[in-house]
N, C-alpha and C positions, 0 to 999 in steps of 0.2 A: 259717257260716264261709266257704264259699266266696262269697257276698258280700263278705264284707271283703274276701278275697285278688283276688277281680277286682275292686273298687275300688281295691285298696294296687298293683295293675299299671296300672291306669290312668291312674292319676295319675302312677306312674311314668313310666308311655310319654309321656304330654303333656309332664313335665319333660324328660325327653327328647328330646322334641320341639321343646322351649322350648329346649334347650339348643343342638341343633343352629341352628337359626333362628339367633340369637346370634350363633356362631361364625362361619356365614354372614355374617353384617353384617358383623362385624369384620372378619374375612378381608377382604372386598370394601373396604372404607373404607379398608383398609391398602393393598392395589393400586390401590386409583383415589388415594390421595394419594402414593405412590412414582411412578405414571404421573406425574401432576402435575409432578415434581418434576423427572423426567426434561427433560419439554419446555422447565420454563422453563430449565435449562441449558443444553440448546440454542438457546434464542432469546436468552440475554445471552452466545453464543458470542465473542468479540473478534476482531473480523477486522484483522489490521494492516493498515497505507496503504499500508506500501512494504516492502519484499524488499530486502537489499543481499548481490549476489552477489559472491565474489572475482574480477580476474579472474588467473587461473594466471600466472605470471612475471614481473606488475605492481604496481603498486602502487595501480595503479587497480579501481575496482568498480564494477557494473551496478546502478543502481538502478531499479526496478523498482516500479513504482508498480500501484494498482486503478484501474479507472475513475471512481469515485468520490474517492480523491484526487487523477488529473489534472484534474477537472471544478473540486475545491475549489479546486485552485493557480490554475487557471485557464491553466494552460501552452498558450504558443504557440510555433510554432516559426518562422523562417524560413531558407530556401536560400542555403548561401554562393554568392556570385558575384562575378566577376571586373568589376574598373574601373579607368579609368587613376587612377592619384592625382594626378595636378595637371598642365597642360596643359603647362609647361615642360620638366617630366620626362618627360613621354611612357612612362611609366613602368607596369606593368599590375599589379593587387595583386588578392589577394581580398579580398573583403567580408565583416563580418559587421555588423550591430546592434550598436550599443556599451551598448544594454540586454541583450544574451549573454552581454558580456564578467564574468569574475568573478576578484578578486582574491585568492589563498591567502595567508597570513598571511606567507608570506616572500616577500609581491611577483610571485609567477609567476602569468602570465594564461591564463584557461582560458575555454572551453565548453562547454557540456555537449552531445552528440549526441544523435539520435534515429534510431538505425539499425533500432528495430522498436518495433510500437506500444506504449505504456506502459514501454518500456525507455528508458535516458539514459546515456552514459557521458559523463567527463570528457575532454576532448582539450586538450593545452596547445598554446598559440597565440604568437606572439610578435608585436607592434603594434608597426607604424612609424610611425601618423601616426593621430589622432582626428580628425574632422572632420563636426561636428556630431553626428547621429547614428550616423553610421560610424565603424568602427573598419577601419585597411587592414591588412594581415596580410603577412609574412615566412615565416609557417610556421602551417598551421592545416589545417584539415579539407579533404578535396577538393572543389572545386567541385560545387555541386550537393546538398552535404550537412545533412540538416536538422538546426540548433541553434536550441536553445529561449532564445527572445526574452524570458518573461516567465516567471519561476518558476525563475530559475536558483538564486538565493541560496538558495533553499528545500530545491532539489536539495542542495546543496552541504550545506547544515546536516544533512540526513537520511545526506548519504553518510558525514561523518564522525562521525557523532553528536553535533549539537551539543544539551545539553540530556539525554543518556540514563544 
């Protein structure tokens, strides 16, 4: 009789044993595919291109770009500076890029600045004369000031959501 009963514990303790093991796996297969699972939500994190900040009192906003989407726009910028406009007039204007210039849908002309890196704000400008690639300026950003040559429309569509 005590044979039987320590074979009928034996086999119980191995089922037991078997059962633990088991659990073990499971458990483990269950944490290593929730780990999984974790990472890849962080690797298809979304990282937006641009940031558009208010700014207080305006009606204007800071947009605010990654370096990855300045690199994609490909934005350049260059320095307003001051020229006569035409030898008769003797007459001195600032300068910008008439590739800066950018039209709002009620006709008012703007550029966009770059007062810190990846930042842009809108400044409105008023043109007195085109000429050729220049645009001469009545009112516009101070001398010295860098506005973006190439990637302005793009600024503009992301400032006011075009397309969201």
């Amino acid at each position: 009789m005590d044979d039987i009963v320590r074979n009928k514990f034996l086999e119980w303790n191995s089922v037991k044993v078997c059962y633990h093991k088991i659990l073990v796996i499971v458990l483990t297969l269950f944490v290593l595919q929730f780990i999984g699972c974790q990472q890849k939500a962080d690797v298809h994190k979304k990282i937006e291109p641009a940031h558009i900040e208010h700014i207080e009192g305006s009606e204007l906003s800071r947009v605010i770009l990654t370096q990855k989407a300045v690199d994609r726009l490909n934005i350049t910028t260059a320095a307003v500076y001051e020229e006569m406009i035409s030898q008769s007039q003797k007459e001195i204007s600032k300068v910008v890029p008439y590739s800066a210039v950018i039209y709002d849908k009620h006709g008012n002309t703007w550029v966009y600045t770059n007062p810190e890196t990846r930042v842009f704000i809108r400044h409105k400008i008023n043109i007195i004369d085109i000429v050729g690639e220049k645009a001469f300026l009545s009112e516009g950003p101070l001398v010295g000031t860098e506005v973006v040559k190439v990637g302005a429309a793009e600024l503009y569509g992301t400032e006011i959501k075009v397309g969201h």
